[in-house]
N, C-alpha and C positions, 0 to 999 in steps of 0.2 A: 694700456692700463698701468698705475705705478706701481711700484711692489710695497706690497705690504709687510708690515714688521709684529711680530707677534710678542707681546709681555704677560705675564701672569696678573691678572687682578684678583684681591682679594677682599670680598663683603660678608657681614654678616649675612645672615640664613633668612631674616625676615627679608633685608633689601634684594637677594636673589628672588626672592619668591615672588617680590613685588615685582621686578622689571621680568620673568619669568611668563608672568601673567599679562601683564602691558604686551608683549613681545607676540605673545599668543594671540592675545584679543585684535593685535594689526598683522596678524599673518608674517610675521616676521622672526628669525632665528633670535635667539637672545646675543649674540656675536652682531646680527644686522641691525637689533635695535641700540644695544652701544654705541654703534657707527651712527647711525642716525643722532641721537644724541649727544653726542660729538660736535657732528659736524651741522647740528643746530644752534650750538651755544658756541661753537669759534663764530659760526655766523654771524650773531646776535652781540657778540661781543667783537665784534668787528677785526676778527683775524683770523680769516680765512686766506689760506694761502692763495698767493695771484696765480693764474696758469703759465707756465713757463717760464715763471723764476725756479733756479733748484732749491733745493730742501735746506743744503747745505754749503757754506761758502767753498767756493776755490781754494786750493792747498796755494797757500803763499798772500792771499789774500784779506785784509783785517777793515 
């Protein structure tokens, strides 16, 4: 599994309540439906990372 990185997001109180509700109606954490979300729209916008490239480049390398 990769590790996960944790950031603070900050929404108005209507958009929480909205994805709050979405999150609930698919049985889903509001943390899981973010991810979901996410990783619908890198999908969709076609950058999804490849498996097995890293994250991040090699120290010395450009």
């Amino acid at each position: 599994m990769a590790d996960k990185k944790s950031f603070v997001l900050r929404v108005d109180s209507q958009t929480y309540d909205a994805l709050e509700k979405w999150a609930a109606d698919e049985f889903r954490s509001i943390n899981g439906q973010l991810e979901w979300i996410i990783h619908r729209a890198l999908k969709e916008a076609g950058r999804t990372p490849k498996k097995g490239t890293p994250d991040k480049e090699k120290p010395g390398k450009k």
